[in-house]
KELUMNU-610212 format. One line per field, with one value per atom (N, C-alpha, C, O): y, z, x; atom name; residue number from 1. Coordinates in Angstrom, 2 decimals. Layout:
N
v: [Y; ...]
w: [Z; ...]
u: [X; ...]
atomo: [CA; ...]
num: [NUM; ...]
END
This chain:
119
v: [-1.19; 0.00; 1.24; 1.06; 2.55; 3.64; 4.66; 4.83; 5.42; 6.38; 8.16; 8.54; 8.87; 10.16; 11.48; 11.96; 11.83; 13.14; 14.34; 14.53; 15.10; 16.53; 17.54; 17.33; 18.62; 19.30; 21.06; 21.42; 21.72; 23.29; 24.17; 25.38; 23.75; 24.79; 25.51; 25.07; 26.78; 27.93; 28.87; 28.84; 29.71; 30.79; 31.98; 32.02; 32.83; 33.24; 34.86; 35.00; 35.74; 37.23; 37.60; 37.43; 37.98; 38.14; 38.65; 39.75; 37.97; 38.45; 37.58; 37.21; 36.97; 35.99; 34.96; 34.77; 34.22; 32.70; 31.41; 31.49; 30.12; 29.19; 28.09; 28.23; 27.07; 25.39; 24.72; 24.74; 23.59; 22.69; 21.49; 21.41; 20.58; 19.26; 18.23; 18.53; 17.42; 16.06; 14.65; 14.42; 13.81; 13.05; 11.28; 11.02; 10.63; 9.38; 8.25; 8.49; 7.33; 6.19; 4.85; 4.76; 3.93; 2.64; 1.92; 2.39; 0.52; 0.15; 0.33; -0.26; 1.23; 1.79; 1.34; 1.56; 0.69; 0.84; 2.26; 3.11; 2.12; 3.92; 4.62; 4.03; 6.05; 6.35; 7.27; 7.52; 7.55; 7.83; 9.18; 9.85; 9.87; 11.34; 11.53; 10.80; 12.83; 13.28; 14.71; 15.38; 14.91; 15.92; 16.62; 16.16; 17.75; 18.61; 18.62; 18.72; 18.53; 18.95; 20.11; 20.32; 20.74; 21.48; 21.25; 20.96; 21.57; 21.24; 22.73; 22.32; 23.93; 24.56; 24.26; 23.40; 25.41; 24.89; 25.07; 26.15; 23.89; 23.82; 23.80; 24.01; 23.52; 23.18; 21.88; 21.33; 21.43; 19.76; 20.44; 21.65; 19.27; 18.88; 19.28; 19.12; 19.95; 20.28; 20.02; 20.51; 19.56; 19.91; 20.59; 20.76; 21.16; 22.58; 21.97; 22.51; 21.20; 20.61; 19.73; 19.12; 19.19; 17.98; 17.62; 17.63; 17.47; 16.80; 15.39; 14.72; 14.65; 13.57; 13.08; 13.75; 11.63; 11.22; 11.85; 12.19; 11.94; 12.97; 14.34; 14.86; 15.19; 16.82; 17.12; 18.05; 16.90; 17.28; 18.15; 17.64; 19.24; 19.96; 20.73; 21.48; 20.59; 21.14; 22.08; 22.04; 23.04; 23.83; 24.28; 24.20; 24.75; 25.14; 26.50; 27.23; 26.64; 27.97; 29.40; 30.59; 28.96; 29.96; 30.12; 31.30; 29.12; 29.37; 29.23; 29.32; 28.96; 29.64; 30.55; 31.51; 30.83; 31.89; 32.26; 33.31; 31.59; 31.79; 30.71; 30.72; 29.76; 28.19; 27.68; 27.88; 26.94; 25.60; 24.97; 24.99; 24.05; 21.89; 21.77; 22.27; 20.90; 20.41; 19.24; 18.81; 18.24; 17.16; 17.08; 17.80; 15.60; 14.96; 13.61; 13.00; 12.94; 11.81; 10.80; 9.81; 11.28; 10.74; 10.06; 9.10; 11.20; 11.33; 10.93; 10.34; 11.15; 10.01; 11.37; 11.07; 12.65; 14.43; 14.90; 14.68; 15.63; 16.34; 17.60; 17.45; 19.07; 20.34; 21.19; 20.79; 22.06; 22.88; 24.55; 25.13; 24.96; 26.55; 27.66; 27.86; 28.23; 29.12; 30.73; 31.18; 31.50; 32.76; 33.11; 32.51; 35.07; 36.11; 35.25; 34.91; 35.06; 34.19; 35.01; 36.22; 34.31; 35.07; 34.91; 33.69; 35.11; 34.53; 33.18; 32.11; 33.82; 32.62; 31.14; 30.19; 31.12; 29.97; 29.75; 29.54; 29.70; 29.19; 27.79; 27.80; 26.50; 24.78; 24.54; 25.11; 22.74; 22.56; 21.72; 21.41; 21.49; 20.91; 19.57; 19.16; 18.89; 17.35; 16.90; 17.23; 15.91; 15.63; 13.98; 13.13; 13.85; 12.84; 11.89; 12.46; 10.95; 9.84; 8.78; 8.18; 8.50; 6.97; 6.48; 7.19; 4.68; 4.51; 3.43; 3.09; 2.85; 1.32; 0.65; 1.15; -0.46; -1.41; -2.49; -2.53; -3.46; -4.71; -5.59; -5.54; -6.23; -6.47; -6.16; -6.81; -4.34; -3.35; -2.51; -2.34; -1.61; -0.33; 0.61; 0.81; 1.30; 1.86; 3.48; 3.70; 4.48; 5.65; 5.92; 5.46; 6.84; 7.25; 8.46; 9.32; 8.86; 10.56; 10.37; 9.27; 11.87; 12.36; 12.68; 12.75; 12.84; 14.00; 14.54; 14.45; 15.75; 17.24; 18.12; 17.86; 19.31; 20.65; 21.62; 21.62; 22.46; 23.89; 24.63; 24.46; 25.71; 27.23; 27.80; 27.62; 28.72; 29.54; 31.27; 31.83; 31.60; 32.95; 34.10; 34.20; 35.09; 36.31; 36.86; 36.27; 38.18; 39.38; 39.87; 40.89]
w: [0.00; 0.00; 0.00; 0.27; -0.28; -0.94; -0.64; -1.30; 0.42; 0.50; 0.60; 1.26; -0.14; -0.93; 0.27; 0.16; 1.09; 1.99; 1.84; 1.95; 1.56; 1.32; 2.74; 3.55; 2.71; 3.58; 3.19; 2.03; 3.99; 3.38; 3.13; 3.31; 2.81; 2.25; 3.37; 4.51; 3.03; 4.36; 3.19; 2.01; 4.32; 3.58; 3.41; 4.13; 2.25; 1.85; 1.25; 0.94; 1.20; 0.93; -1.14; -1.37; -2.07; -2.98; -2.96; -2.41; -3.69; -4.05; -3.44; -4.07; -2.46; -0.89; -1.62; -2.82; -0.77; -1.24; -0.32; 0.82; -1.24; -0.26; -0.80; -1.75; 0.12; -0.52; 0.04; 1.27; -0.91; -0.82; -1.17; -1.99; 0.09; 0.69; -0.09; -0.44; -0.18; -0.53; -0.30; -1.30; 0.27; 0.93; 0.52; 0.84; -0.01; -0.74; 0.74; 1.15; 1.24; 1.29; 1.48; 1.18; 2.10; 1.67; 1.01; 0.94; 0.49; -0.50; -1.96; -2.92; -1.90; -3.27; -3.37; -2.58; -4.48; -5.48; -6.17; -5.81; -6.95; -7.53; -7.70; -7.19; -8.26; -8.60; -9.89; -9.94; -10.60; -12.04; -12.29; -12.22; -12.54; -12.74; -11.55; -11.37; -10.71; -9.63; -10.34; -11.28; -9.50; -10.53; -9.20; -8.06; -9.61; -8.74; -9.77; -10.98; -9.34; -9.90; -9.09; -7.95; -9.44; -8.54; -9.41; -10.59; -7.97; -8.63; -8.13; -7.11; -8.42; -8.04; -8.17; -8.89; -7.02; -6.73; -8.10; -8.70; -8.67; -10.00; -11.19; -12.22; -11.29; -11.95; -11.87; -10.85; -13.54; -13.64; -13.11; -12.95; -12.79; -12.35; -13.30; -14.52; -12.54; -13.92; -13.76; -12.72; -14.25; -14.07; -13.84; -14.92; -12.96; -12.50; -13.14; -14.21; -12.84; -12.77; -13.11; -13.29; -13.42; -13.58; -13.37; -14.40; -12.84; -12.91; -12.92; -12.06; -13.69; -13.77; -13.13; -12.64; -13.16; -12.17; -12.35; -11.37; -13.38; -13.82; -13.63; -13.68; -13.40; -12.74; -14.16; -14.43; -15.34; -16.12; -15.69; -14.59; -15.72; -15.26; -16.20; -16.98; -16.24; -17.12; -16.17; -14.94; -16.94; -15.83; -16.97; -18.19; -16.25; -16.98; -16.81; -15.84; -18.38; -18.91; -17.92; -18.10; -17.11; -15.87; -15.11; -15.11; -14.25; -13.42; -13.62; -12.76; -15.10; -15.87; -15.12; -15.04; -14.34; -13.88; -12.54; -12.07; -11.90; -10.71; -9.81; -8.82; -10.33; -9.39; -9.82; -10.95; -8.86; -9.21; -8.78; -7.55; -9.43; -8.85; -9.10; -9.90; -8.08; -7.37; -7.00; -7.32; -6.16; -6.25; -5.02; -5.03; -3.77; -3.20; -3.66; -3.25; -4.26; -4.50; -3.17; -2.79; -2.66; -1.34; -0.34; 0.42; -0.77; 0.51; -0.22; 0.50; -1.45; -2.28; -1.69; -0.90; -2.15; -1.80; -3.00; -3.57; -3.20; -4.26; -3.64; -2.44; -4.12; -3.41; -4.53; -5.68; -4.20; -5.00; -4.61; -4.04; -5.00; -4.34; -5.52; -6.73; -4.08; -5.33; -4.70; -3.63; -6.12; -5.93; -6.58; -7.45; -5.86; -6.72; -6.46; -7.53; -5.74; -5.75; -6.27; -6.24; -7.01; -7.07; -6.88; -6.73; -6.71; -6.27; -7.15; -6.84; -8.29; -9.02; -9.06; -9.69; -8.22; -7.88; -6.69; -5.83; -6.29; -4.92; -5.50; -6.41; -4.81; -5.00; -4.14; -3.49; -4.32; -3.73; -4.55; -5.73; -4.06; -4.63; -4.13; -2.97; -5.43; -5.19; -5.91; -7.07; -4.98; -5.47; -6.05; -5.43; -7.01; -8.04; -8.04; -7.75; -8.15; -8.69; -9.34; -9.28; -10.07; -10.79; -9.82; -9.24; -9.56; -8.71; -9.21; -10.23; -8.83; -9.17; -7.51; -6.70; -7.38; -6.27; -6.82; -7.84; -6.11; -6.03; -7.24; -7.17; -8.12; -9.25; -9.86; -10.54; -9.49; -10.18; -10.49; -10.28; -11.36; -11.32; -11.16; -12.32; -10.48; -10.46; -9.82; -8.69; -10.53; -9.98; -8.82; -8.59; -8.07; -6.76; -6.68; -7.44; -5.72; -5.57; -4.20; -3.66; -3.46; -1.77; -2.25; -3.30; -0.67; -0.44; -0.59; -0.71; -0.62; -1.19; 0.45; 1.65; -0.46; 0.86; 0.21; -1.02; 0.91; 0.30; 0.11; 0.71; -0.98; -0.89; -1.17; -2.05; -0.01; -0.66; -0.42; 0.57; -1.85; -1.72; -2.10; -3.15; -0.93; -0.60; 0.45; 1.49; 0.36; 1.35; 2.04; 2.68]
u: [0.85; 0.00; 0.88; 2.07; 0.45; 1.42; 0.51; -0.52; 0.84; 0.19; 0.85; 1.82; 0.11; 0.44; -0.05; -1.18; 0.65; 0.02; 0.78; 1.99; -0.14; 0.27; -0.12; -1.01; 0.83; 0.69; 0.97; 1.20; 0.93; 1.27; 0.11; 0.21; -0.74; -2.07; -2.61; -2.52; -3.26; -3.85; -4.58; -4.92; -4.59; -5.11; -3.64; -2.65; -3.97; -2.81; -3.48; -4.66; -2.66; -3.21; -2.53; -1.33; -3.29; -2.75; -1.99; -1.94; -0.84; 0.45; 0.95; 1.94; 0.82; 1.79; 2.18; 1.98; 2.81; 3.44; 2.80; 2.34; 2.94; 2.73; 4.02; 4.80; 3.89; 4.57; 4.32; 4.34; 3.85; 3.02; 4.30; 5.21; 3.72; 4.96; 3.82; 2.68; 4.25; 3.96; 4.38; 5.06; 4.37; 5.65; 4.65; 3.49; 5.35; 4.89; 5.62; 6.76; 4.94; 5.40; 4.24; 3.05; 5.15; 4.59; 5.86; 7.00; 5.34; 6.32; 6.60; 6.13; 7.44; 7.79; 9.20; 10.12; 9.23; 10.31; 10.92; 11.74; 10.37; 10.63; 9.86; 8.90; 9.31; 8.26; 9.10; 10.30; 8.34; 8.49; 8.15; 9.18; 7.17; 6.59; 5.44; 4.46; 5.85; 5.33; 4.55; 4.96; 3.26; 2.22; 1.61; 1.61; 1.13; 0.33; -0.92; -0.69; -2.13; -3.16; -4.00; -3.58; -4.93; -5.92; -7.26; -7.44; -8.44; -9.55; -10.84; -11.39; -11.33; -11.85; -13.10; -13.60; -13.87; -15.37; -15.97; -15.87; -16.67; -17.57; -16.90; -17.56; -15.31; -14.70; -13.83; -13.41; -13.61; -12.94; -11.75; -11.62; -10.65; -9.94; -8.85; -8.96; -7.45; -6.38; -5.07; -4.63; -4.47; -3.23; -2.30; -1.73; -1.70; -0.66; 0.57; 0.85; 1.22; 3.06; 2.99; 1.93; 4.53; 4.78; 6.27; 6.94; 6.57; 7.81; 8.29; 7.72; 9.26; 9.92; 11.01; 11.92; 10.88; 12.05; 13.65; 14.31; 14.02; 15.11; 15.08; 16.20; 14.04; 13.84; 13.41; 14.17; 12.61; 12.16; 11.23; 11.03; 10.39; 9.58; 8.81; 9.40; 7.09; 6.21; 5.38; 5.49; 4.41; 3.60; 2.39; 2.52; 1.21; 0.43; 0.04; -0.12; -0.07; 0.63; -0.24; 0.01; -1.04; -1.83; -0.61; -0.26; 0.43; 1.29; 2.60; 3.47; 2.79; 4.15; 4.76; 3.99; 6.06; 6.58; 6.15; 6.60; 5.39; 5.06; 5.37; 6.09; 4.69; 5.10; 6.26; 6.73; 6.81; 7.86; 7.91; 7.99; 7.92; 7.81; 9.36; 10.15; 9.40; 10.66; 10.45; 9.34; 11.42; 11.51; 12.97; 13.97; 12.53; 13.55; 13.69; 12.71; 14.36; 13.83; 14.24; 13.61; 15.32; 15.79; 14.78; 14.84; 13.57; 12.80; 11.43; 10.62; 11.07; 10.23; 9.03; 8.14; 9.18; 8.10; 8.74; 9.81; 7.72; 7.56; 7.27; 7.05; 7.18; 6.88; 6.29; 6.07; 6.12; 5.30; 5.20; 4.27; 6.17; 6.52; 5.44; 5.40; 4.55; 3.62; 3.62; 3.20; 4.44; 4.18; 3.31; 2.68; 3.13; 2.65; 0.85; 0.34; 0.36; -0.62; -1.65; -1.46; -3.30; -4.38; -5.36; -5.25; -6.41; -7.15; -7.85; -8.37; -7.59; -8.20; -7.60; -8.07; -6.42; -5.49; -6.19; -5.32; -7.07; -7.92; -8.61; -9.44; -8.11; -8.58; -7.82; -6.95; -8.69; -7.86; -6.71; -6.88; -5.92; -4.60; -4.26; -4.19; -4.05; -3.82; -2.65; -2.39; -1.72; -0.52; -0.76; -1.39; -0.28; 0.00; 0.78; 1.83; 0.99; 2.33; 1.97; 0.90; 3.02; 3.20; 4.10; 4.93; 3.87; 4.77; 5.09; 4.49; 5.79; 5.89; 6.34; 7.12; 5.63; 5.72; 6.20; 6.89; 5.84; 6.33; 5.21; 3.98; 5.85; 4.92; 4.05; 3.25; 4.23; 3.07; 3.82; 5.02; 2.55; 2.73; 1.75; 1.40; 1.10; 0.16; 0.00; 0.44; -0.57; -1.06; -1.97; -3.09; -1.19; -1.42; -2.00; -1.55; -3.16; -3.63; -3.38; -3.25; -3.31; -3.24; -4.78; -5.42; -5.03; -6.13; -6.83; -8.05; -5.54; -6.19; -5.75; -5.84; -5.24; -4.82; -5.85; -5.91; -6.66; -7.05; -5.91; -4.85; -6.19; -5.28; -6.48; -7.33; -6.35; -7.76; -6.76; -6.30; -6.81; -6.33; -7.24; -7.88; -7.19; -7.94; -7.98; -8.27; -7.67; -8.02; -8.88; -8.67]
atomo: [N; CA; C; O; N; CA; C; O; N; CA; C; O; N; CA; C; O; N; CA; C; O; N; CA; C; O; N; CA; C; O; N; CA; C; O; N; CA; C; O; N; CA; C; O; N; CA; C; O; N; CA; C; O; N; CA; C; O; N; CA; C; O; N; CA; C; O; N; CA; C; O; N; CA; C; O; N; CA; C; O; N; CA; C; O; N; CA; C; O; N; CA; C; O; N; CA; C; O; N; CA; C; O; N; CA; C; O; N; CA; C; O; N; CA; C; O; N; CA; C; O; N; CA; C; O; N; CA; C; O; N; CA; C; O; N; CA; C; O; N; CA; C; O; N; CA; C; O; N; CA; C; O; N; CA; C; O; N; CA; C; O; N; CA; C; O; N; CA; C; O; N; CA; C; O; N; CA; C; O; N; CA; C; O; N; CA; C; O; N; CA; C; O; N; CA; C; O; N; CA; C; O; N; CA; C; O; N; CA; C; O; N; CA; C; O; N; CA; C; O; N; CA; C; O; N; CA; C; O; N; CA; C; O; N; CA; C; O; N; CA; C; O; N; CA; C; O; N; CA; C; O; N; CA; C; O; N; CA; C; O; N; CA; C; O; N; CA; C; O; N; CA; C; O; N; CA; C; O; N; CA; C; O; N; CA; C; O; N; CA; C; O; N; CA; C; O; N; CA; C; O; N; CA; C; O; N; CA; C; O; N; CA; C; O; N; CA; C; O; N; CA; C; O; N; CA; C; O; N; CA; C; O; N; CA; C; O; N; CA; C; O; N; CA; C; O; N; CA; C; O; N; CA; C; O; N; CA; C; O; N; CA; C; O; N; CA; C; O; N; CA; C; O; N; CA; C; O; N; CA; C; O; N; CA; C; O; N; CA; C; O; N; CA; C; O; N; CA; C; O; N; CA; C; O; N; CA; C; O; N; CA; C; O; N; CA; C; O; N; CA; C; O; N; CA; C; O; N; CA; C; O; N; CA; C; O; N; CA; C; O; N; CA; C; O; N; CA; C; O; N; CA; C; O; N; CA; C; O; N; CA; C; O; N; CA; C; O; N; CA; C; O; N; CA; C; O; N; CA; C; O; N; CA; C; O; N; CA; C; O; N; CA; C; O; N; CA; C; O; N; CA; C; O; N; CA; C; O; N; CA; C; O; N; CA; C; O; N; CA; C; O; N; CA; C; O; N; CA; C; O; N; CA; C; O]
num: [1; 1; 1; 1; 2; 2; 2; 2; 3; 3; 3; 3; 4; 4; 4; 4; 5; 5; 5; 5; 6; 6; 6; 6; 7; 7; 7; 7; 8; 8; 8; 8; 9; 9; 9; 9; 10; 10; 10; 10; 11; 11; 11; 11; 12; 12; 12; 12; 13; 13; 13; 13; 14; 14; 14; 14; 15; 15; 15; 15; 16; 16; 16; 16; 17; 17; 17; 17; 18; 18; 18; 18; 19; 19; 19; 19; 20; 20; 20; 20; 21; 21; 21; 21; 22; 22; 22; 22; 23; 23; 23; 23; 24; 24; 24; 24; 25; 25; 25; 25; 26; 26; 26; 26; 27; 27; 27; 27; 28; 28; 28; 28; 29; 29; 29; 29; 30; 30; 30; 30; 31; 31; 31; 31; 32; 32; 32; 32; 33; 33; 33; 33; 34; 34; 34; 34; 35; 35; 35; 35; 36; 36; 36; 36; 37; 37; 37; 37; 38; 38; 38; 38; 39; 39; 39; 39; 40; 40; 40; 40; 41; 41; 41; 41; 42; 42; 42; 42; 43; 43; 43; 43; 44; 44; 44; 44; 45; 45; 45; 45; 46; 46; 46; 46; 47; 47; 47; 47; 48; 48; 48; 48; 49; 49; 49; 49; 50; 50; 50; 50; 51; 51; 51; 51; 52; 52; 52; 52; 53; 53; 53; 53; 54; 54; 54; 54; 55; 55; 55; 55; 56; 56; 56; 56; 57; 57; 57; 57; 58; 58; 58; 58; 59; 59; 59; 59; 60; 60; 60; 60; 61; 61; 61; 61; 62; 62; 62; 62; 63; 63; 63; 63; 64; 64; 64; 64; 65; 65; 65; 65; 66; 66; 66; 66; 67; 67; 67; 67; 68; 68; 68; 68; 69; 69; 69; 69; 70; 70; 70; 70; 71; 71; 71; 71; 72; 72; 72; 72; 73; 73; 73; 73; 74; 74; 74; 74; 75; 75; 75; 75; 76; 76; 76; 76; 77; 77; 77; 77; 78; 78; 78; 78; 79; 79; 79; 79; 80; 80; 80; 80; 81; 81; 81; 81; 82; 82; 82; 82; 83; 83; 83; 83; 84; 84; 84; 84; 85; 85; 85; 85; 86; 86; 86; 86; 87; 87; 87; 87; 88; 88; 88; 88; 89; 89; 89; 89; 90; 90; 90; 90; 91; 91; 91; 91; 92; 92; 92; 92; 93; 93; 93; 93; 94; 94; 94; 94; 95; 95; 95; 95; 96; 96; 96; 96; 97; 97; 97; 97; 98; 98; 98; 98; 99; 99; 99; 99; 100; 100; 100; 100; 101; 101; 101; 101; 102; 102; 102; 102; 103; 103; 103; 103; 104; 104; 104; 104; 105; 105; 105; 105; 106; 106; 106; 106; 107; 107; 107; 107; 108; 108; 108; 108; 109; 109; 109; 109; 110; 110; 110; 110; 111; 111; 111; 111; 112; 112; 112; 112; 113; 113; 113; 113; 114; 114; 114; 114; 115; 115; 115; 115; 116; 116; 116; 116; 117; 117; 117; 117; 118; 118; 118; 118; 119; 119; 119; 119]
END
């Protein structure tokens, strides 16, 4: 079993910063591409980040230049540093993985942290 908990989310004032922890265990072998998604009230579900087991790193083109996904692999967390915040970046936020176990391989979700940003 493999379980995905995130931590970091609050409330935050526009413009402020947050980072968002993520910390994978269980029995894992490796894990492969680590993801942030967010999901706002009455909206699907999206993709923010992405990063790969090598530090490859994607973003969507809303938090281009503001966020950055990072990566321990030591420690098998992923993070998620978010500036310049707005409000319209208010969900909640869910961390991602591919993992591979023991004669598997299978995708993992946490949670979910709120960010709710506003003054």
């Amino acid at each position: 079993q493999v379980q995905l908990v995130e931590s970091g989310g609050g409330l935050v004032q526009p413009g402020g910063s947050l980072r968002l922890s993520c910390a994978a265990s269980g029995n894992i072998i490796a894990i492969n591409a680590m993801n942030w998604y967010r999901q706002a009230p009455g909206k699907q579900r999206e993709l923010v980040a992405t990063i790969t087991s090598g530090g490859s790193t994607n973003y969507a083109d809303s938090v281009k230049g503001r966020f950055t996904i990072s990566r321990d692999n030591a420690k098998n967390t992923v993070y998620l540093q978010m500036s310049r915040l707005k409000p319209e970046d208010t969900a909640v936020y869910y961390c991602n993985a591919d993992v591979f176990i023991p004669m598997n391989h299978r995708n993992y979700w946490g949670q979910g942290t709120q960010v709710t940003v506003s003054s």
